[in-house]
Structures are given as C-alpha cells and as structure tokens.
N, CA, C and O of each residue as an XYZ file, in Angstrom:
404
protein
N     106.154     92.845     94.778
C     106.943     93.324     95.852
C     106.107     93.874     96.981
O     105.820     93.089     97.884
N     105.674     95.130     97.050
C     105.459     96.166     98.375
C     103.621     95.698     98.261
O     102.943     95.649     99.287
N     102.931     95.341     96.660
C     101.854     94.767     96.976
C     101.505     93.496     97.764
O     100.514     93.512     98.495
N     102.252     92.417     97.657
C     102.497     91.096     98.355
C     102.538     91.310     99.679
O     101.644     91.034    100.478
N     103.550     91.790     99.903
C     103.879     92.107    101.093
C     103.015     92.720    102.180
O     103.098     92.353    103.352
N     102.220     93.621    101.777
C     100.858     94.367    102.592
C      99.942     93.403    102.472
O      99.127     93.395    103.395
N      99.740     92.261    101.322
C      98.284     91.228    101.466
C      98.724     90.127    102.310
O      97.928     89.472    102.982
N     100.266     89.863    102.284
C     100.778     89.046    103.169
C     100.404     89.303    104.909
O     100.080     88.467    105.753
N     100.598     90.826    105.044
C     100.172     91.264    106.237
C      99.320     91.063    106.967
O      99.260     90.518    108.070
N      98.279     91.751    106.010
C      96.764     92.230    106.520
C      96.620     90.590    106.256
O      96.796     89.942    107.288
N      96.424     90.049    105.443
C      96.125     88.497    105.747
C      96.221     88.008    107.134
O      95.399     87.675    107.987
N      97.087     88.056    107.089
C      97.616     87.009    108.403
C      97.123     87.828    109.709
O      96.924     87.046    110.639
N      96.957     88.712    109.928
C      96.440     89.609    110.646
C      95.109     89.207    110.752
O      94.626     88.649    111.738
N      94.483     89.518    109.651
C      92.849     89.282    109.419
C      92.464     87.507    109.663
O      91.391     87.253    110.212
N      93.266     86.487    109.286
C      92.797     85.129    109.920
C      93.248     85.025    110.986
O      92.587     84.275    111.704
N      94.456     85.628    111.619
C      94.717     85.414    113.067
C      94.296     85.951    113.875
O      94.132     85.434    114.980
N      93.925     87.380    113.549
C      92.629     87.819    114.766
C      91.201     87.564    114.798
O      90.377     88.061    115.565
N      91.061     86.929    114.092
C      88.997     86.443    113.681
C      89.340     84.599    113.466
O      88.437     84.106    112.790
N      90.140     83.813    113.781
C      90.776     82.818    113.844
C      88.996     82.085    114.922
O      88.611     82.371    116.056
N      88.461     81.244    113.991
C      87.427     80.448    114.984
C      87.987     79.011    114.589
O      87.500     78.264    115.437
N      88.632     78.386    113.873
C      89.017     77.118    113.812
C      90.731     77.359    113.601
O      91.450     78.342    113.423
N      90.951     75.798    113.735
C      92.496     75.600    113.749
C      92.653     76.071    111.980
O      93.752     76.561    111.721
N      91.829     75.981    110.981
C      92.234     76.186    109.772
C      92.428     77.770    109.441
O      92.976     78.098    108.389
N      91.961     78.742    110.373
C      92.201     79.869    110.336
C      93.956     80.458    110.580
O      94.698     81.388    110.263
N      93.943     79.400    111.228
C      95.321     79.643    112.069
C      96.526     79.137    110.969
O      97.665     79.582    110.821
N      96.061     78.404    110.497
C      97.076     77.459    109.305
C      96.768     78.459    108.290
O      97.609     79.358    108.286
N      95.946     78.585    107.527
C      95.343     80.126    106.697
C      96.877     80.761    106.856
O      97.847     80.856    106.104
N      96.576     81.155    108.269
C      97.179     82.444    108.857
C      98.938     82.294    108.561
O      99.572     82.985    107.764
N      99.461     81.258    109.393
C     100.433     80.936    109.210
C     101.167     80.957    107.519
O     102.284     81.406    107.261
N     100.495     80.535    106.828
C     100.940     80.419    105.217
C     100.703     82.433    104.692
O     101.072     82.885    103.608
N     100.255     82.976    105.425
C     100.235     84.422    104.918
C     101.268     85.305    106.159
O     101.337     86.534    106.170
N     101.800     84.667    106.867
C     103.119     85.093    107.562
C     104.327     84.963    107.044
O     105.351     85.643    106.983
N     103.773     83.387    106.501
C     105.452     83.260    105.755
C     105.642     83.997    104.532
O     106.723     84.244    103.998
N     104.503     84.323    104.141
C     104.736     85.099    103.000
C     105.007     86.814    102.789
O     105.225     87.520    101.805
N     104.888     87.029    104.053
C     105.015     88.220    105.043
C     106.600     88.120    104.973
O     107.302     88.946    104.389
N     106.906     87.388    105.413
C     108.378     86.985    106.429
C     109.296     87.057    105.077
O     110.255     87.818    104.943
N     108.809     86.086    104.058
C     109.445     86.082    102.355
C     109.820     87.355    102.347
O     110.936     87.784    102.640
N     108.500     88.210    101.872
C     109.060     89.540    101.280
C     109.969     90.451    101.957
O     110.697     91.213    101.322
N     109.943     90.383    103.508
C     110.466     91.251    104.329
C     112.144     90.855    104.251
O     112.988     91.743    104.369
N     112.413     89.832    104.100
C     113.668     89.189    104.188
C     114.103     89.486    102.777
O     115.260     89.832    103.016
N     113.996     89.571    101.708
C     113.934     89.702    100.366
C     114.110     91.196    100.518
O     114.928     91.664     99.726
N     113.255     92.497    101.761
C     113.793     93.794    101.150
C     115.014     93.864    102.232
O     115.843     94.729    101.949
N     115.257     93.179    103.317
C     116.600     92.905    103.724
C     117.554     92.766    103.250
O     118.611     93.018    103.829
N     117.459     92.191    101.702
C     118.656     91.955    101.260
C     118.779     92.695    100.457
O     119.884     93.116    100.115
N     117.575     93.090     99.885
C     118.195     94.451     98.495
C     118.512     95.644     99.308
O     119.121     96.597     98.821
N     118.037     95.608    100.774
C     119.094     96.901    101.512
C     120.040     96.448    102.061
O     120.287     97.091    103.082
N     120.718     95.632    101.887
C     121.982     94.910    102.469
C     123.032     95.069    101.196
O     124.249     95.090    101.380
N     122.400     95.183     99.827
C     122.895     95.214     98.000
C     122.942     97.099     97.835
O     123.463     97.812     96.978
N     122.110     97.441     99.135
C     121.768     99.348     98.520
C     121.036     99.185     97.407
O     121.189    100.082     96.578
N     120.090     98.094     97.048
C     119.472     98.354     95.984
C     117.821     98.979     96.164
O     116.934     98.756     95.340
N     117.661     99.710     97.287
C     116.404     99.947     97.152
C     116.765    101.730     97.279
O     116.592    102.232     96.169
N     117.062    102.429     97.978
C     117.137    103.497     97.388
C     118.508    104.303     96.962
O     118.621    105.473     96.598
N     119.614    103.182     97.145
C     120.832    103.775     96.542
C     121.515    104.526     97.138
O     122.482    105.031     96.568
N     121.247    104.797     98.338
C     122.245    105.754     99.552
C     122.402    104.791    100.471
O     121.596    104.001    100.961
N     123.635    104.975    100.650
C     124.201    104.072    101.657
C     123.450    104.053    103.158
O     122.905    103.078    103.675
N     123.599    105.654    103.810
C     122.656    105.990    104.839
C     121.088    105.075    105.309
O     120.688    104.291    106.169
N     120.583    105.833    104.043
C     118.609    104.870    104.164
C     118.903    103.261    104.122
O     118.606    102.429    104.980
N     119.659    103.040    102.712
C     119.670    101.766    102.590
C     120.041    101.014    103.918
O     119.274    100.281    104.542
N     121.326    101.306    104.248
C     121.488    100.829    105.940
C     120.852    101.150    106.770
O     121.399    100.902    107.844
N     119.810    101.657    106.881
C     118.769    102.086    108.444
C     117.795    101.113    107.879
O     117.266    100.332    108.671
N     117.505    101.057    106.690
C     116.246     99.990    105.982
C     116.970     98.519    106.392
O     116.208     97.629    106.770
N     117.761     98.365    106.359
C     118.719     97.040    106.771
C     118.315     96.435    107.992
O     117.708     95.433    108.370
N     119.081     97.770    108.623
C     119.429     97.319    110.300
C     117.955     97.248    111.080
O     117.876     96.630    112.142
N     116.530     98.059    110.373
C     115.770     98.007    110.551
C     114.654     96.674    110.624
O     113.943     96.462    111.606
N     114.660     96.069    109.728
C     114.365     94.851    108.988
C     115.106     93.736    109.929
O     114.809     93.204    110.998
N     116.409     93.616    108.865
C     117.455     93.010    109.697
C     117.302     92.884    110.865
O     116.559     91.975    111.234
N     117.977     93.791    111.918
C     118.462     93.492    113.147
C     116.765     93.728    113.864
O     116.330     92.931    114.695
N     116.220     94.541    113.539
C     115.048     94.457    115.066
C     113.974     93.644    114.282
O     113.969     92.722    115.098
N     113.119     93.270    113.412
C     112.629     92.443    112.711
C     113.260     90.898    112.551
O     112.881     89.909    113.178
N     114.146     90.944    111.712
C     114.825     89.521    111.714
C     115.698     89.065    112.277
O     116.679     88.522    111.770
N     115.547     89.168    113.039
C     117.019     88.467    114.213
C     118.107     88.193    113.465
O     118.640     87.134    113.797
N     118.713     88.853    112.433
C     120.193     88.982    112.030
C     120.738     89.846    111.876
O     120.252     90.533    110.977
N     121.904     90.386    112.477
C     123.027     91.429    112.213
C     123.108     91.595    110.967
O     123.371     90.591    110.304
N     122.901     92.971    110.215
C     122.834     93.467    109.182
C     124.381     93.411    108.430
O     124.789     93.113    107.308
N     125.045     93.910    109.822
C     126.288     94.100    109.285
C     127.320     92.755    109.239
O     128.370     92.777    108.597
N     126.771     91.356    110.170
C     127.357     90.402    109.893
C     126.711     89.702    108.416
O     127.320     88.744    107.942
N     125.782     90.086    107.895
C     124.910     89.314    107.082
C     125.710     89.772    105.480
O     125.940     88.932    104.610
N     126.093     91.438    105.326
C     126.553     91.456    104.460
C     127.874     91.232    104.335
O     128.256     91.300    103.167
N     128.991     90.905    105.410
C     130.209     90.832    105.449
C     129.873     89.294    104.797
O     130.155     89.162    103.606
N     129.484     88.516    105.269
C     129.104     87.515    104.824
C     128.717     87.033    103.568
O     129.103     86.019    102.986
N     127.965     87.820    103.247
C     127.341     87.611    101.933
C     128.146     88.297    100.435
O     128.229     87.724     99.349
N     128.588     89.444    100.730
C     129.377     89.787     99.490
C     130.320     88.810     99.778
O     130.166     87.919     98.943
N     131.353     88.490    100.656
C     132.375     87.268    100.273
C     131.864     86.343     99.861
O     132.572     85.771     99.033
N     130.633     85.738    100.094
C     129.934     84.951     98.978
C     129.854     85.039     97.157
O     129.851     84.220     96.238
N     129.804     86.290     97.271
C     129.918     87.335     95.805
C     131.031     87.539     95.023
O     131.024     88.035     93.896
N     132.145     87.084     95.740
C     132.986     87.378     95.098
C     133.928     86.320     94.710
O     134.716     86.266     93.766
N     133.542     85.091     96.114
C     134.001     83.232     95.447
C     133.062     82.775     96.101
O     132.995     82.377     97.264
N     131.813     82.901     94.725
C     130.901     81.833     94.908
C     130.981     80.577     94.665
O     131.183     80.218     93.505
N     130.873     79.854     95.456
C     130.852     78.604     95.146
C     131.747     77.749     95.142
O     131.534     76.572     94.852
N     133.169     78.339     95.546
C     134.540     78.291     95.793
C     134.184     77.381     96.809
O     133.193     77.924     97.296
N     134.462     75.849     97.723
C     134.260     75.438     98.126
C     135.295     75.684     99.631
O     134.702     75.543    100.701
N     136.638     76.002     99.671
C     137.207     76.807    101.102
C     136.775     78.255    101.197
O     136.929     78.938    102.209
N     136.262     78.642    100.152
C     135.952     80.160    100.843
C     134.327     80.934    100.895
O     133.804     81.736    101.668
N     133.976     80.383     99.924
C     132.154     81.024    100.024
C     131.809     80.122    101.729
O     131.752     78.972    102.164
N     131.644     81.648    102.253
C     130.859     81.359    103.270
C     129.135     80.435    103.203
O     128.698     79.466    103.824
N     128.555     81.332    102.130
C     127.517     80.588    101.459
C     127.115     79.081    101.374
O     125.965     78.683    101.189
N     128.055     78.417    101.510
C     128.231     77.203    100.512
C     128.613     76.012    101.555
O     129.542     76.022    102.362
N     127.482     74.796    101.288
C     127.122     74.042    102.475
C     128.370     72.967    102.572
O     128.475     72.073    101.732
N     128.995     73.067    103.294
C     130.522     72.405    103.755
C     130.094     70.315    104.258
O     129.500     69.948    105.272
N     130.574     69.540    103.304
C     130.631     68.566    104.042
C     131.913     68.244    104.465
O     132.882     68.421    103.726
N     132.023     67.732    105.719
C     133.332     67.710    106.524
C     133.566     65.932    107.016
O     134.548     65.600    107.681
C-alpha cells in the first residue's frame, strides 16, 4: 500500500527529473502509473470509509484525492458506485456494467 505508493513517487520523480534518454522517460512513465494505481485505489477505500472510519477524514481524503488529484467528483463517484453494490451486475441498473445497445 503506502510503501508502493512513495517508491511509485520518488521513482518517477527521480527518472523524470535526471531523464538523459527517452528510456528514462518510459522508466518514468511506468512508475507514474503505478503512482496513479495506488492513489486511485486510496480513493476508493475513502469513498468505502475504509481507511480511517469517520465519515469527516474519510471524505476530505476522498474529495482530496478524488476531486483535486483525480479529476472525479467524489461525491458523483460514490453515488455511483454503491448502486453498483447493491445490483451488481444487474444489467438495467448497475451503473458499473458495460451496456451493449
């Protein structure tokens, strides 16, 4: 979790600012996304309240992440997502769930 996430960092940091070939940059890129993984991943366990269990933090850890980090509305993401939770896979109602039309 919170270890990944800091080597994901400083990685991508460390080949993208000392970057002398294009392979630094590709380096770099593959330790962003892995950056981007974990960060989106504690988006959602504060979107679940599963990281410290108060509604308050958990939602500032959200909207934090979420909305100024990941370009998604915290609060559209979980309206969204628990109705996913509750008819998964339900094909008229999980929002989740890839619609062929």
């Amino acid at each position: 979790g919170f270890f990944i996430f800091i080597i994901g960092l400083t990685s991508f940091l460390y080949f993208f600012l000392t970057a002398t070939t294009s392979l630094h940059y590709y380096i770099s890129a593959i330790f962003l996304g892995v950056f981007w993984h974990q960060l989106t991943f504690t988006a959602h366990d504060a979107g679940h309240l599963a990281i410290t269990h108060k509604t308050p933090i958990d939602s500032a850890i959200g909207i934090l992440i979420g909305n100024l980090f990941g370009g998604i509305s915290i609060g559209w993401w979980k309206y969204h997502h628990n109705i996913h939770h509750i008819v998964t896979n339900a094909p008229e109602h999980d929002p989740g769930r890839l619609r062929s039309y």
